[in-house]
C-alpha positions as CSV (number, residue, x, y, z in Angstrom):
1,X,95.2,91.9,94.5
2,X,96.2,93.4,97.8
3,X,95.2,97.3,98.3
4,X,98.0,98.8,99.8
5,X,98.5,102.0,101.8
6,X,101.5,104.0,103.5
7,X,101.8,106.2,105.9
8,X,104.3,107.8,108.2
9,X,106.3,110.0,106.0
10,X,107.3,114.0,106.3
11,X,109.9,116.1,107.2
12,X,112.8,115.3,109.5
13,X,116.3,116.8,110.4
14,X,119.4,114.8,109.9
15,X,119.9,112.2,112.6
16,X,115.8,111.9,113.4
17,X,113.6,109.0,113.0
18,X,110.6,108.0,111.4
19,X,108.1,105.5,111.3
20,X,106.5,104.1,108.4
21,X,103.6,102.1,107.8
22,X,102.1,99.8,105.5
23,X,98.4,98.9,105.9
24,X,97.5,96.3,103.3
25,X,93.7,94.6,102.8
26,X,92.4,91.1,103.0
27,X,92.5,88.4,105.1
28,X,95.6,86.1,104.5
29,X,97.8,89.2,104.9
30,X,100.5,86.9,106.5
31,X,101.4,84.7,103.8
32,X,102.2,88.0,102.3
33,X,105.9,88.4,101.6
34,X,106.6,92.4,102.2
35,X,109.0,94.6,101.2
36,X,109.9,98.4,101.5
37,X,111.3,100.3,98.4
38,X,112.2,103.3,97.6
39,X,113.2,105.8,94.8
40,X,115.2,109.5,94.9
41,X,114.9,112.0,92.4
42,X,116.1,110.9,89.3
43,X,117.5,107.7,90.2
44,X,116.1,103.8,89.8
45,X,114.1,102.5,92.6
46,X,115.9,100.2,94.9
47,X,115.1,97.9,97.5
48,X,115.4,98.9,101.5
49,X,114.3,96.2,103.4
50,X,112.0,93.0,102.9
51,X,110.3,90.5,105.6
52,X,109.3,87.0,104.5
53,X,106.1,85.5,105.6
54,X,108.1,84.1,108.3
55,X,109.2,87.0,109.8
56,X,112.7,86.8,108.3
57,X,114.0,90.4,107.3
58,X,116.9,92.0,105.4
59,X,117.8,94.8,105.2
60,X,120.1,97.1,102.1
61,X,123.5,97.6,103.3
62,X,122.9,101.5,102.9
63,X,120.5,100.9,106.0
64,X,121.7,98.3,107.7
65,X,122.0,99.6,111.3
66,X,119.8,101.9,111.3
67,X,116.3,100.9,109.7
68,X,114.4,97.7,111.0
69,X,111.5,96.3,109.3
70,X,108.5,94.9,111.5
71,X,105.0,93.1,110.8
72,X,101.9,92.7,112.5
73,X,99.7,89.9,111.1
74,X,96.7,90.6,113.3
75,X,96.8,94.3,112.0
76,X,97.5,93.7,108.5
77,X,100.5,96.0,109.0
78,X,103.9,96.3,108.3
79,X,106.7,99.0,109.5
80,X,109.6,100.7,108.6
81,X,111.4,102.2,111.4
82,X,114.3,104.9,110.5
83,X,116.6,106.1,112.8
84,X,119.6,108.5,112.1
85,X,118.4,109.7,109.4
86,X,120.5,110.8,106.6
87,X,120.1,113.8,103.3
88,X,120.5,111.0,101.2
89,X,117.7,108.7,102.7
90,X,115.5,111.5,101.1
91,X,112.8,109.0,98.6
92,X,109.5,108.7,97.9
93,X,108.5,105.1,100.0
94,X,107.0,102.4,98.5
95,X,105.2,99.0,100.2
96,X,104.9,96.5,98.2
97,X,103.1,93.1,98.9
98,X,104.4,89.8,97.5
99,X,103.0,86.1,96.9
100,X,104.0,84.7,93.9
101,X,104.2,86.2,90.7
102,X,101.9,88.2,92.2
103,X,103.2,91.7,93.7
104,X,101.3,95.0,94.7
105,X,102.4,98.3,95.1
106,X,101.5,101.6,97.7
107,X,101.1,104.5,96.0
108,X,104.0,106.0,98.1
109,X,104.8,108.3,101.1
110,X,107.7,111.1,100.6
111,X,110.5,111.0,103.3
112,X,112.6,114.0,103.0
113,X,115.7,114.5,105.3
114,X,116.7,118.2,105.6
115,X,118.2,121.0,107.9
């Protein structure tokens, strides 16, 4: 199973950015399918943005715009870059890894969006 870890998350104003990352272990990291999710207060977590193996991304229309997901194979990494940030962007983060029926989870990072 992949050990993953986030990072990147804090405090920002409405219409700032942020940069997320997602460090994940072992060696064959880019056969990896990734994915960002993410989950408000009291409501069902939901899926932000997801980049195949390939590289191919997509993005949730809520975001589309104004998030981009990235990898980096030789770093094991993968990013979440936010821009114009919104209040209702305000979730606790989640990486996940995916190959198969095989899927991993970060333990989270808490983006809050707030004046």
């Amino acid at each position: 199973q992949v050990r993953i870890v986030e990072s990147g998350g804090g405090l920002v104003q409405p219409g700032g950015s942020l940069r997320l990352s997602c460090a994940a272990s072992g060696n064959i990291f880019s056969i990896y399918h990734m994915g960002w999710y993410r989950q408000a207060a009291g409501k069902q977590r939901e899926l932000v943005a997801i980049i195949s193996s390939g590289g191919s991304t997509n993005v949730a229309d809520s975001v589309k715009g104004r998030f981009t997901i990235s990898r980096d194979n030789a770093k094991n990494t993968v990013y979440l870059q936010m821009n114009s940030l919104r209040p209702e962007d305000t979730a606790v983060y989640y990486c996940t890894a995916a190959l198969g029926l095989n899927r991993s989870w970060g333990q989270g990072t808490q983006v809050t969006v707030s004046s």
